[in-house]
KESEMAR-188464 format. One line per field, with one value per residue (C-alpha): residue number from 1; residue in three letters; z, x, y. Coordinates in Angstrom, 2 decimals. Each point is the difference from the previous one (the first is absolute). Layout:
num: NUM  ...;
residu: ALA  ...;
c3: Z  ...;
c1: X  ...;
c2: Y  ...;
This chain:
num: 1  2  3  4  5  6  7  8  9  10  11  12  13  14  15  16  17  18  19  20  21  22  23  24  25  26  27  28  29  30  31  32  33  34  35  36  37  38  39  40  41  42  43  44  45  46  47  48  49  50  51  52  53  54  55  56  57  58  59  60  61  62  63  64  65  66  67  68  69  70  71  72  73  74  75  76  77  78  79  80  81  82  83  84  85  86  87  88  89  90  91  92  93  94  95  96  97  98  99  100  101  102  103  104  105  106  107  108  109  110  111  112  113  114  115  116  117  118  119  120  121  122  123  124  125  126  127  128  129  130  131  132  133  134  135  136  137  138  139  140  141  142  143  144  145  146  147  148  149  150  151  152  153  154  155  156  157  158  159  160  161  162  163  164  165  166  167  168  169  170  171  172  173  174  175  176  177  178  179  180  181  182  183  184  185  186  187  188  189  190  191  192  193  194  195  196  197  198  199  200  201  202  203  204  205  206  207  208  209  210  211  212  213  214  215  216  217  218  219  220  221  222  223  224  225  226  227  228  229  230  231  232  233  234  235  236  237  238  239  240  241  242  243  244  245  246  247  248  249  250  251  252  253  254  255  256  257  258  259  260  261  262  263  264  265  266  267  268  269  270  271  272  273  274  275  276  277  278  279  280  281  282  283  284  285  286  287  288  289  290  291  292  293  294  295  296  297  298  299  300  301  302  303  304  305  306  307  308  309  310  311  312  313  314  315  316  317  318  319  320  321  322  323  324  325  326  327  328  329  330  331  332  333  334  335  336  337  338  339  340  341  342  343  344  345  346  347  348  349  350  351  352  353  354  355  356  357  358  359  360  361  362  363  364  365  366  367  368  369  370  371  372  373  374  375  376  377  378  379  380  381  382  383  384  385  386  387  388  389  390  391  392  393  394  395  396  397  398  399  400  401  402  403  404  405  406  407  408  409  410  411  412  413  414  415  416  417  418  419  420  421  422  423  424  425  426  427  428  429  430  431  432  433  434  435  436  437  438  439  440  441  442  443  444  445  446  447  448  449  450  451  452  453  454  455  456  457  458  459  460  461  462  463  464  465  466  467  468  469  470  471  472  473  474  475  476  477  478  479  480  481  482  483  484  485  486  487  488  489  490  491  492  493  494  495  496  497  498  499  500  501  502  503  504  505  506  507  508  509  510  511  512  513  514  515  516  517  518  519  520  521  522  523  524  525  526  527  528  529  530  531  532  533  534  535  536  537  538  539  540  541  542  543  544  545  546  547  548  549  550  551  552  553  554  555;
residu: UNK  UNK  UNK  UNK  UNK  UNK  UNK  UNK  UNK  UNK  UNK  UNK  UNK  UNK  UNK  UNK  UNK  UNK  UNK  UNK  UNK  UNK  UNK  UNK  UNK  UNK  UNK  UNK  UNK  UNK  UNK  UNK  UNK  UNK  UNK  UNK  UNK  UNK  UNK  UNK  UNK  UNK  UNK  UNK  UNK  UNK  UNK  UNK  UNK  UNK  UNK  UNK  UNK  UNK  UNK  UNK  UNK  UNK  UNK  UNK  UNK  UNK  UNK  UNK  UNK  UNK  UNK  UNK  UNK  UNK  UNK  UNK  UNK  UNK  UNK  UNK  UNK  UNK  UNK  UNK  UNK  UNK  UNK  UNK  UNK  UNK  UNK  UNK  UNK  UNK  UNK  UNK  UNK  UNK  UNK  UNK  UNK  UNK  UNK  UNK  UNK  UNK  UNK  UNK  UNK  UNK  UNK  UNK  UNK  UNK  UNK  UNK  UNK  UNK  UNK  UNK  UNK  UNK  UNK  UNK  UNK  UNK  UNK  UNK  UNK  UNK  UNK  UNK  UNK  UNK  UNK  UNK  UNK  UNK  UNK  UNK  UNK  UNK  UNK  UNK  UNK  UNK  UNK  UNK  UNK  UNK  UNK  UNK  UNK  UNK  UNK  UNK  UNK  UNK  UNK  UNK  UNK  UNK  UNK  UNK  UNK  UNK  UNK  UNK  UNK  UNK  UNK  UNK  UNK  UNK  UNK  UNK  UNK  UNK  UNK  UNK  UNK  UNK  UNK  UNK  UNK  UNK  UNK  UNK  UNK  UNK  UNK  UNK  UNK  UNK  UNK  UNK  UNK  UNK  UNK  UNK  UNK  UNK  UNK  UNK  UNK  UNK  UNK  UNK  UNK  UNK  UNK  UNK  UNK  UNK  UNK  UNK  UNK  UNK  UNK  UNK  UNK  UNK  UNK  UNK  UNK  UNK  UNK  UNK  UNK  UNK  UNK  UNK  UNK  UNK  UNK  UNK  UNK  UNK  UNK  UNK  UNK  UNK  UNK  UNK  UNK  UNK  UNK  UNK  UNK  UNK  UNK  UNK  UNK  UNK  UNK  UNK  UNK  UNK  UNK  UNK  UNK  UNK  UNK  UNK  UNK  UNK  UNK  UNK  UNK  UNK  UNK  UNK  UNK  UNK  UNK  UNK  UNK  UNK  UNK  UNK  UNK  UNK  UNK  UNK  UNK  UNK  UNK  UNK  UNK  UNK  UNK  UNK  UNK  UNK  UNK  UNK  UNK  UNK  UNK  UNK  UNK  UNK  UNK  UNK  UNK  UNK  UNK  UNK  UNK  UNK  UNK  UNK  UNK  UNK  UNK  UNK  UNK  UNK  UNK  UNK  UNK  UNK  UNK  UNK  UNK  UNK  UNK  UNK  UNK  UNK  UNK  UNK  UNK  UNK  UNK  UNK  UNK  UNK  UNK  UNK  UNK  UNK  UNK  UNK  UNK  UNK  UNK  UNK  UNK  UNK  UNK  UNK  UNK  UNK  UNK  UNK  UNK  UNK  UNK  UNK  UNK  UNK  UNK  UNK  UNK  UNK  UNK  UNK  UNK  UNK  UNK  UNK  UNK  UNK  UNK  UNK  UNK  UNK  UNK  UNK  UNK  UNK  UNK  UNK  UNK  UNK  UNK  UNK  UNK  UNK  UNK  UNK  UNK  UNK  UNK  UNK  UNK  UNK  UNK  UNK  UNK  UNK  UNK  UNK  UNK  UNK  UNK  UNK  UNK  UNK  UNK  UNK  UNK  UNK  UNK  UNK  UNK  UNK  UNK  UNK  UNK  UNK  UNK  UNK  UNK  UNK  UNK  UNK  UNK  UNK  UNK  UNK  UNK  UNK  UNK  UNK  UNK  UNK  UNK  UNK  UNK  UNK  UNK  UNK  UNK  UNK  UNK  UNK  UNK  UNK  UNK  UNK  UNK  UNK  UNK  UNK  UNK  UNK  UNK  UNK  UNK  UNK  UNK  UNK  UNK  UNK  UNK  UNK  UNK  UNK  UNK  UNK  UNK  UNK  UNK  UNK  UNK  UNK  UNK  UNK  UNK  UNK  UNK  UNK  UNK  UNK  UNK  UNK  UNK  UNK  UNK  UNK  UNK  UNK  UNK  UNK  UNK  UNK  UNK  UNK  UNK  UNK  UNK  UNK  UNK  UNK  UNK  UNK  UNK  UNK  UNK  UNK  UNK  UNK  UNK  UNK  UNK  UNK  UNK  UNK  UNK  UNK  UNK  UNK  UNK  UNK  UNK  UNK  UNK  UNK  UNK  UNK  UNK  UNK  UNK  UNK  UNK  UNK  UNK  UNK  UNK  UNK  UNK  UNK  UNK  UNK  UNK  UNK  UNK  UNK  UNK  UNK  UNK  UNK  UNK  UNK  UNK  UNK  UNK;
c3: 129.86  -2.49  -0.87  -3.69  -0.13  -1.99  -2.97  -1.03  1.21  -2.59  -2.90  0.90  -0.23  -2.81  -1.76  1.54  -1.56  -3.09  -1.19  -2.52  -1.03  2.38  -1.36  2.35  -0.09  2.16  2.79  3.80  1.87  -2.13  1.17  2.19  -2.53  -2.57  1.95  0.66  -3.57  -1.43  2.76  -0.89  -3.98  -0.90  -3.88  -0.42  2.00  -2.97  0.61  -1.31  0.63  -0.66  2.02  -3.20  -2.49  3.06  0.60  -3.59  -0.83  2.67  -1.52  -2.75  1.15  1.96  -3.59  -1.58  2.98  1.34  3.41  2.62  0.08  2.67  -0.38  2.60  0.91  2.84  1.68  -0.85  -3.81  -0.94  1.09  -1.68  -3.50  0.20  -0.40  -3.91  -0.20  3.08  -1.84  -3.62  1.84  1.53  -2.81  -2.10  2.94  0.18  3.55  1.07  3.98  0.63  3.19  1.23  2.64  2.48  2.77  3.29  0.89  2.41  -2.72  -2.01  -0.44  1.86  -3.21  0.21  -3.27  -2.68  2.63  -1.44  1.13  -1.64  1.31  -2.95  -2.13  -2.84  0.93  -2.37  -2.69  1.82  1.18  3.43  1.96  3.85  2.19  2.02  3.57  0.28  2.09  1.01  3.91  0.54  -1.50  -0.37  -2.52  -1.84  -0.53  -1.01  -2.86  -1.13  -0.40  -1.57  -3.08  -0.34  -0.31  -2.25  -2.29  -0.11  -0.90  -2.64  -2.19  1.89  -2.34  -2.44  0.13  0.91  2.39  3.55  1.95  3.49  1.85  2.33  2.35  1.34  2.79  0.30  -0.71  -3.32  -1.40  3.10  -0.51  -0.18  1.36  -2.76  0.59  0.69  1.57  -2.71  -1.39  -3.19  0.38  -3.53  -1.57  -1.71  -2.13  -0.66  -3.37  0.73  2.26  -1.09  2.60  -0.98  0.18  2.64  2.33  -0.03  0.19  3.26  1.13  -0.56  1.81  2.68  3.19  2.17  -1.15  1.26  -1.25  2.12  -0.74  0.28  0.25  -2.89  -0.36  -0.33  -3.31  -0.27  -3.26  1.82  3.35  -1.83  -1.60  2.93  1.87  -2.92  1.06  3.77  -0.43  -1.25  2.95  -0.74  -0.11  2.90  -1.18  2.79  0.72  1.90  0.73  -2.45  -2.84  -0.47  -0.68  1.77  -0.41  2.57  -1.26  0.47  3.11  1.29  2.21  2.96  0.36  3.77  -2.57  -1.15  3.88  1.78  -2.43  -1.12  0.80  -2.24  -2.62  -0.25  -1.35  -1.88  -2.34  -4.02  -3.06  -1.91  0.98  -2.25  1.03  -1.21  1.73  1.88  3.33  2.53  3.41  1.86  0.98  0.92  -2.78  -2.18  2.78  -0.66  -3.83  0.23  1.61  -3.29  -2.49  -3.06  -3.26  0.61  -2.47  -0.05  -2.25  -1.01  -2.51  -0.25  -0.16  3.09  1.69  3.43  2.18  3.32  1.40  -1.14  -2.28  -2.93  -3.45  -2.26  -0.31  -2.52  -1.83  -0.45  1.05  3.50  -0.67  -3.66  0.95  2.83  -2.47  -2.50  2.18  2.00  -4.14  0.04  3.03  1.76  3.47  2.29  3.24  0.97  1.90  4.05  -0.68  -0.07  2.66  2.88  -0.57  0.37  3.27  1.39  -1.02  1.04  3.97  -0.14  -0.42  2.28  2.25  -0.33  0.31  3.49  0.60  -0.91  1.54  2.94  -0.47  1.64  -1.61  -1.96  -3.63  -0.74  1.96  -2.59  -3.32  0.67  0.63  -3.30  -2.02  0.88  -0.63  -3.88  -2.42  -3.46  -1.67  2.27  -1.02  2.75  -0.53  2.57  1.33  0.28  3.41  2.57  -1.80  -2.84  2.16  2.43  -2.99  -1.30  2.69  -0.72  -3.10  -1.70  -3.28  -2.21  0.86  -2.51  1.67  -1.13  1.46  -0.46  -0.03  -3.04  2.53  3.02  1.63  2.28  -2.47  -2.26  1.76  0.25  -3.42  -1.97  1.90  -1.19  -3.52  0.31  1.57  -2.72  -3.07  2.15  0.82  3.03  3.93  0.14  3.43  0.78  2.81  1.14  2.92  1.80  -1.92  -3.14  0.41  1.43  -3.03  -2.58  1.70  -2.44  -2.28  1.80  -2.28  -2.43  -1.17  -2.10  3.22  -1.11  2.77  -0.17  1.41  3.40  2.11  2.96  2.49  2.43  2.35  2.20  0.19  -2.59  -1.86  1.32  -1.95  1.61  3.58  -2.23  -1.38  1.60  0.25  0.07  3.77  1.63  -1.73  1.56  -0.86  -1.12  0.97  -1.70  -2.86  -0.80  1.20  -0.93  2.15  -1.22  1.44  -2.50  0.40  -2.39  0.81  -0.65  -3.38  -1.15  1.12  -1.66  -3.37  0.57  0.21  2.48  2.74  2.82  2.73  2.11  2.36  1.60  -1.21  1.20  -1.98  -3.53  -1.09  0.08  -0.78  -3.51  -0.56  0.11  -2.15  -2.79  -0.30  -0.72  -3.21  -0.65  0.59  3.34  2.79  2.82  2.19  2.76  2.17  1.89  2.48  -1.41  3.59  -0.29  -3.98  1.16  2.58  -1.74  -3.39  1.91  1.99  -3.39  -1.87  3.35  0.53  -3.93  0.08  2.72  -1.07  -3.47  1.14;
c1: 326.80  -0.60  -4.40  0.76  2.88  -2.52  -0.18  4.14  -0.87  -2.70  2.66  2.83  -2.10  -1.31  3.23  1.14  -3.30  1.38  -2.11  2.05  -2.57  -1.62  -2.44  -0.37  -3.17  1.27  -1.75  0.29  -1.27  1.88  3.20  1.48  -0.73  1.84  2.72  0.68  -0.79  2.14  3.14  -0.37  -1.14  1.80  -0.26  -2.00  -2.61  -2.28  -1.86  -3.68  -2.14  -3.43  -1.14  -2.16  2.74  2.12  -1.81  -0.20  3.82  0.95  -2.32  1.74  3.66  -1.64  -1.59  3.00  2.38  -2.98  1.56  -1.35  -0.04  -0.56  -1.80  -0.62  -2.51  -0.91  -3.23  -3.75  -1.42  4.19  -0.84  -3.46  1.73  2.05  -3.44  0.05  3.27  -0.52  -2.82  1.43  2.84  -2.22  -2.17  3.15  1.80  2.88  2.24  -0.59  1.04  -2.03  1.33  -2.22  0.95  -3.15  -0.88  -0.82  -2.86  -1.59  0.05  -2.31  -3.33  1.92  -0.06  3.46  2.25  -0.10  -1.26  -2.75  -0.22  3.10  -0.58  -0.45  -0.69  0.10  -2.55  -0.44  2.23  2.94  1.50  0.77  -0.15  2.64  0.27  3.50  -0.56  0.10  2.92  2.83  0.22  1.34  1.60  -3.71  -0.81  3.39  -0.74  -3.76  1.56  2.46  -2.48  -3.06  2.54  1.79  -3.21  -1.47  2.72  -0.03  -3.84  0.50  1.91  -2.17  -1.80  -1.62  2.22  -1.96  0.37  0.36  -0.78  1.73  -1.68  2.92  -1.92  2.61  0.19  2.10  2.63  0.35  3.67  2.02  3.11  -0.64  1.93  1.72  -2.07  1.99  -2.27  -1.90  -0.46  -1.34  -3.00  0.23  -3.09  0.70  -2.38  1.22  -1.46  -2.40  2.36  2.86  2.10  3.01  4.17  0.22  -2.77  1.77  3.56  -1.66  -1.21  3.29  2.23  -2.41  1.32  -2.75  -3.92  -3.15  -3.21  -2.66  -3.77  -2.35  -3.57  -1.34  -3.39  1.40  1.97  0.94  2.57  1.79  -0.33  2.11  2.69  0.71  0.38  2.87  2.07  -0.63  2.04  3.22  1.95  0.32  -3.66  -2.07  -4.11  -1.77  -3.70  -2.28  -3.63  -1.42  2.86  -1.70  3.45  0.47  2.84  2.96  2.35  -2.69  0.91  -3.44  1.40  -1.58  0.83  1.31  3.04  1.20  -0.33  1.71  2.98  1.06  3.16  0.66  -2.06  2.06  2.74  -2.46  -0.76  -1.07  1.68  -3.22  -3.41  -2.77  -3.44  -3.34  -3.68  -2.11  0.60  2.48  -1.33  2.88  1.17  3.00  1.23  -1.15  2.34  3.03  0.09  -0.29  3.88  1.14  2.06  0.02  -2.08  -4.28  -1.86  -3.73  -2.00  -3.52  -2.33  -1.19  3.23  -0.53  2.70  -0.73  3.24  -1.12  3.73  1.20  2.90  -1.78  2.19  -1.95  -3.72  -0.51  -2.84  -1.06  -2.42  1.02  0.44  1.16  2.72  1.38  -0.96  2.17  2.47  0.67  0.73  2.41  2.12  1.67  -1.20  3.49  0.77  3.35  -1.61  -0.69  -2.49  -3.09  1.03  0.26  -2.80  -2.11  1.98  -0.96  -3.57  0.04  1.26  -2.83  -2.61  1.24  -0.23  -3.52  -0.89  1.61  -1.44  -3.73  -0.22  -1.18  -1.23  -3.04  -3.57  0.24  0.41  3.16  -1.52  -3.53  2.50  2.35  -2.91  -2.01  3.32  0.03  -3.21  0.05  0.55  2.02  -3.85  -1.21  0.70  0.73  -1.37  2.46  -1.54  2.74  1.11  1.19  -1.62  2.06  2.96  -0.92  -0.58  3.73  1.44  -2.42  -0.99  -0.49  2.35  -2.45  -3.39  -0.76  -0.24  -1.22  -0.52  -0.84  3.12  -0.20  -0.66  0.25  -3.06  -2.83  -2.99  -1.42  1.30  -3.27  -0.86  3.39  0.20  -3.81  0.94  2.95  -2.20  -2.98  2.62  1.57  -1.26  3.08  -0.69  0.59  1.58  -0.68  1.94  -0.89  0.56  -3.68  0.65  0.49  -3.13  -2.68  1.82  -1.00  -2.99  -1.79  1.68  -2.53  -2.62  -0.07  -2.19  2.77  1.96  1.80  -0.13  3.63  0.42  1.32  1.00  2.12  -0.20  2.79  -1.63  2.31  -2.65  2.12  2.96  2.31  2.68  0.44  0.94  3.10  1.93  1.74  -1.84  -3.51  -0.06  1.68  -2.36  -2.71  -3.52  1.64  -3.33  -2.64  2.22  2.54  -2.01  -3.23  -1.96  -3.53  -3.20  -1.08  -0.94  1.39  -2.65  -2.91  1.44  0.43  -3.58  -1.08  1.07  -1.32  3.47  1.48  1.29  2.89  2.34  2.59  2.02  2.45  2.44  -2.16  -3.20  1.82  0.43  -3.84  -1.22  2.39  -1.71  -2.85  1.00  1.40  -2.78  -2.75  -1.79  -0.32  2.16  1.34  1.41  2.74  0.18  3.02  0.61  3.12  1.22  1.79  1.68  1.66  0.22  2.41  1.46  0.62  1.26  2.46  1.55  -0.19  2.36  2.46  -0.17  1.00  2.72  1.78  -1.03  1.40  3.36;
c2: 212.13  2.57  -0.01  -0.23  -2.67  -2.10  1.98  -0.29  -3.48  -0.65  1.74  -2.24  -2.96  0.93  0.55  -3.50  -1.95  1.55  3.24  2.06  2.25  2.91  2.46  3.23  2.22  3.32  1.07  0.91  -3.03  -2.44  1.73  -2.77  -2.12  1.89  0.83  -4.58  -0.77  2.66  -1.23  -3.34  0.34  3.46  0.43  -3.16  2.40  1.79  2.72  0.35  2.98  -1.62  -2.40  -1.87  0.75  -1.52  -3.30  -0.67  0.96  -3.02  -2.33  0.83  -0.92  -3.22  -1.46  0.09  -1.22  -2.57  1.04  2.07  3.65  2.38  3.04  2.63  2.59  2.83  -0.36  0.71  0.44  -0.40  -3.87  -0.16  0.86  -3.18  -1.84  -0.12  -1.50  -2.67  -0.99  -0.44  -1.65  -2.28  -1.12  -0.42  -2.12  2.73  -0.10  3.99  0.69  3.42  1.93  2.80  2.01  0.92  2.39  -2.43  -1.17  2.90  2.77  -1.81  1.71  3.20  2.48  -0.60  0.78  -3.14  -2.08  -3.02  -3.80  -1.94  -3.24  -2.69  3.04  -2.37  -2.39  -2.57  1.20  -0.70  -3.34  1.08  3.00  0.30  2.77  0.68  1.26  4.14  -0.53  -2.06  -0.10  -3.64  -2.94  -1.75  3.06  -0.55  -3.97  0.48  3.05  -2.69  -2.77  2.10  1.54  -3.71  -1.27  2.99  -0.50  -3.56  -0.01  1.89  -2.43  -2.83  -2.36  2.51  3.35  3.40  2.73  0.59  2.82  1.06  3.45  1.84  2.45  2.43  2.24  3.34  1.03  -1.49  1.94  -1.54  -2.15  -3.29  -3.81  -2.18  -3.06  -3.23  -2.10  -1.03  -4.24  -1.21  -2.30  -2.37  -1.01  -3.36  -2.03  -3.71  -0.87  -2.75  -2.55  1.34  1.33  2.52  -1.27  3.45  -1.76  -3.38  1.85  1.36  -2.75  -2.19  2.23  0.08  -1.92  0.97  -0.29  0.95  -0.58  1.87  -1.46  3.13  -1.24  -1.88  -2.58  -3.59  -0.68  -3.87  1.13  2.56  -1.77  -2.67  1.75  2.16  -3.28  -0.64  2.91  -0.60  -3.02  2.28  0.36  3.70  0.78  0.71  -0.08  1.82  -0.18  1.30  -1.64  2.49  -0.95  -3.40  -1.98  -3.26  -2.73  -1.54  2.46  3.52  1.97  0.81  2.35  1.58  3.73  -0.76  -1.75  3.26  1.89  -2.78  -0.97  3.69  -0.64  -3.12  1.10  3.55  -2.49  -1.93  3.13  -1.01  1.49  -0.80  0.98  -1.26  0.58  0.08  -0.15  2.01  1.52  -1.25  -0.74  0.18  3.50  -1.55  -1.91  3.55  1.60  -2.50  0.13  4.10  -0.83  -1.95  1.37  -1.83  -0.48  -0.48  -0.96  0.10  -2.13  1.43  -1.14  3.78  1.50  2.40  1.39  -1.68  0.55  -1.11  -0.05  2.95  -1.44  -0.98  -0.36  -1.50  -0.73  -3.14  0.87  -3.92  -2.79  -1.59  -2.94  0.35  1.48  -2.58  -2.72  2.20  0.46  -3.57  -1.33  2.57  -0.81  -2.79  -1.41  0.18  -1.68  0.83  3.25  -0.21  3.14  -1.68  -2.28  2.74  1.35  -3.05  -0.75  3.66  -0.73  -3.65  1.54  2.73  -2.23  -2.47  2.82  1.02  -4.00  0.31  3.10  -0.79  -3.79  1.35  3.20  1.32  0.40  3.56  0.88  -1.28  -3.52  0.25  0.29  -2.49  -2.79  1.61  -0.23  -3.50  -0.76  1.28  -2.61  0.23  -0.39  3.30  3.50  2.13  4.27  1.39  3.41  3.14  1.63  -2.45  -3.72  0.45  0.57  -3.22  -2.21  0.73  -1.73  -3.48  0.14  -3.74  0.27  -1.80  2.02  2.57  3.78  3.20  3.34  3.09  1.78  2.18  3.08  -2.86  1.97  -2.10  1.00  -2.43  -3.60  -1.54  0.79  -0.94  -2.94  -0.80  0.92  -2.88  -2.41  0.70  -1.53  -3.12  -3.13  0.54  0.77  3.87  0.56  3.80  1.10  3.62  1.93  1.67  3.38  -1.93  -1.90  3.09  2.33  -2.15  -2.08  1.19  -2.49  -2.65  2.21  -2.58  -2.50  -2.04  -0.18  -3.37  -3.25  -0.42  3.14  -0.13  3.26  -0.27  3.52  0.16  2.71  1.81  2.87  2.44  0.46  -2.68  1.56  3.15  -2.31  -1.75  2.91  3.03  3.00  -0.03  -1.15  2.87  2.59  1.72  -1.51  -3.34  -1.98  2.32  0.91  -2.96  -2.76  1.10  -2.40  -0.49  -0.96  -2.33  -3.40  -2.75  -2.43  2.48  1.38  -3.99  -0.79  3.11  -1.33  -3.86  -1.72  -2.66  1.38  -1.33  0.93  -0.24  1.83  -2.74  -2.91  -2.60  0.68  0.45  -3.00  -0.92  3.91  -0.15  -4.08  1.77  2.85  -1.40  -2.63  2.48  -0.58  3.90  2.73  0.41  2.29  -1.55  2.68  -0.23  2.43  0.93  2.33  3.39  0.40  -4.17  0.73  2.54  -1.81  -2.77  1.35  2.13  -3.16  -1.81  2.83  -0.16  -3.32  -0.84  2.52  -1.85  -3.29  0.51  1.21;
């Protein structure tokens, strides 16, 4: 792959989003720029000597056209006299794309020639500011310089017009021959006016015989619960929910991510040609894996607007409110049920849980044993805080459809559980159910540092003395040092840290004593800590059987 196929890239798709208008400031370090625009552009391609003269010539062109024009600079004080025209064009609401070229990063500060810090060189006046990477080396690089100039030329006709500005550090040699780019896609920003959705959207969603609706994560809506429970009854649509999506109804798939491991083969003929999503993060690797295989239309739907394309074959991003837009959308369309789509996949999802019911009736005390019975114990009224690493991943498989769940999984990291979950539990009259692993609960212990600590707080810490995780997926065991530096067994004691901040205190470390250690638990009149603890070495054990035993038990 040649290091600069990203910059014909970014000129093709710039010419495909529509820019007729290029304004070129000369210079050295711009050449690979020059030499795409000018391939792609040729006369349309205008030639400016001044950089401030420059900017302000394309703001000209772009107030008369209201579209957006591109105008393009060399590196270091050549960039910095674009910054009266960026501004102008941004107080006036005028759709500029600025395109400086840069030296990379580690000639900065190296009395190197026109060399100064480009980064968001605009600041404030400017709507936006991207940088490409300094080279192309691999297909990731190619993907992420497709998405940042769709999305820097979308956001500058988004809502209230202005411009954009994208940095391109570039190595040597700059006057080499470079690719035609042919591997780029338009990303579509579309903004439904109010509820109303566009004929192209419902044309798309007509001729669609296969839908999926993936449910990123989301705080309980009862509005859009409800109309996404509409379009789960059309026998083409498939609604898919995680724990974290906080969707429930007979017709949601609630699917664990074993679902899309163990039936790869029937859901590689079960592919959508219509991918709408919207939400947060994804827990699943998996089903992020299996969508990254589908070729067809995705849509994103984000309240913001951001470009958020998660698997890799984004085409539009709905700039719109959630729910709005279903709501929009379900008036739109009619429900059909002459489709078997729908109906497989329930039956594939309807076997895989069968098969974990089978597979868990007996299974020994460990931490797939501790969710299962704390899963059954939540109630629709609880909420359950679901801690990241391996709880998260248990709590997929056993989750309670009607308990509301959040999670930290923004950045998904173990900081702060305690303390978010205390933050929920401080504005509900709801049981909070925290469930944390032991390096959740000593990272954030601190959280306990708090005299509004709310009595309906409840924390449950499944100690397997470290990172649980690092035991269930491939890799981290065959390393050297997986113990000290996977693991990360510590020498703290639960008990004395919960004592230390003056709440109720329990535990358990066998089947038998549950039942009456989570009685006593949950019946605390203050804030409480259920500590269970399990063994890594039968955690292990016991997952590993579970994964084999599941495989052969859903075949």
């Amino acid at each position: 792959m040649n290091t600069k196929s990203h910059i014909p890239l970014m000129a093709s798709l710039l010419k495909a989003k529509g820019v007729k208008h290029v304004v070129i400031a000369p210079g050295s370090r711009n050449a690979p720029l020059i030499q795409s625009f000018y391939k792609e552009f040729g006369e349309s391609c205008l030639s400016i000597v001044d950089e401030r003269s420059a900017g302000y010539f394309a703001l000209g062109i772009a107030l008369k056209t209201h579209t957006p024009v591109v105008v393009i600079t060399t590196s270091g004080t050549a960039a910095l006299n674009l910054a009266p025209a960026i501004a102008e064009a941004f107080y006036q609401g005028v759709p500029l794309l600025a395109i400086t070229a840069d030296r990379p990063a580690e000639w900065i500060g190296q009395q190197d020639n026109q060399v100064i810090h480009q980064q968001n060189i605009f600041g404030n006046n400017c709507k936006a500011g991207y940088e490409l990477p300094v080279e192309c080396t691999c297909s990731e690089d190619l993907w992420l310089s497709n998405r940042i100039v769709n999305e820097a030329y979308n956001k500058t006709i988004t809502g209230k017009f202005g411009p954009v500005h994208i940095n391109v550090p570039l190595r040597e040699p700059l006057y080499d021959e470079l690719p035609v780019s042919t591997e780029y896609s338009i990303i579509e920003t579309y903004s439904p006016a109010g509820v109303e959705i566009g004929e192209d959207l419902i044309r798309t969603w007509e001729k669609s015989k296969r839908i999926l609706i993936v449910c990123g994560q989301q705080f309980r809506d009862e509005n859009l619960n409800a109309v996404l429970n509409q379009f789960a009854k059309d026998s083409r649509v498939v609604v898919l929910s995680e724990s974290t999506g906080n969707i429930s109804g007979e017709n949601i798939l609630h699917n664990p991510d074993l679902l899309f491991q163990y039936a790869e083969k029937e859901l590689a003929n079960l592919k959508p040609e219509l991918v709408v999503y919207y939400g947060g993060q994804v827990v699943s690797k998996r089903i992020r894996t299996y969508l990254r295989t589908v070729s067809c239309e995705f849509w994103y739907v984000s309240p913001g607007g951001l470009v958020v394309d998660t698997f890799k074959r984004l085409s539009k991003v709905i700039h719109a409110d959630v729910t709005a837009f279903f709501a929009g959308l379900s008036k739109k369309i009619e429900i059909v049920s002459t489709s078997d789509y729908s109906q497989k996949w329930q039956l594939l999802c309807a076997k895989i849980l069968e098969a974990i019911k089978l597979q868990t009736k007996d299974v020994t005390f460990s931490d797939l044993w501790v969710t299962k019975q704390i899963a059954n114990k939540l109630q629709p009224e609880s909420i359950l805080f679901a801690g990241n690493s391996s709880m998260i991943r248990y709590l997929q498989y056993f989750k309670n459809k009607s308990t509301e769940v959040f999670a930290n999984r923004g950045t998904s990291g173990i900081d702060g559980c305690i303390s978010t979950a205390a933050g929920i539990a401080t504005v509900t009259d709801k049981t909070v159910f925290a469930v944390l692993g032991d390096l959740s609960f000593v990272y954030d212990s601190n959280g306990l540092w708090n005299k509004n600590l709310p009595a309906n707080l409840k924390i449950i810490v499944v100690n397997n003395k470290g990172g649980g995780i690092f035991s269930m997926i491939p890799g981290p065991a065959q390393q050297v040092g997986f113990e000290a530096f996977f693991q990360a067994h510590h020498p703290v004691s639960i008990e004395k840290i919960t004592k230390a901040f003056n709440l109720d205190y329990t535990f358990c470390s066998d089947a038998e004593s549950f039942e009456e250690a989570f009685q006593a638990f949950s019946a605390s009149k203050k804030a409480a800590v259920l500590e269970i603890e399990t063994s890594s070495e039968i955690n292990t054990q016991v997952f590993t059987n579970f994964v084999k035993n599941l495989k052969n038990e859903y075949k």
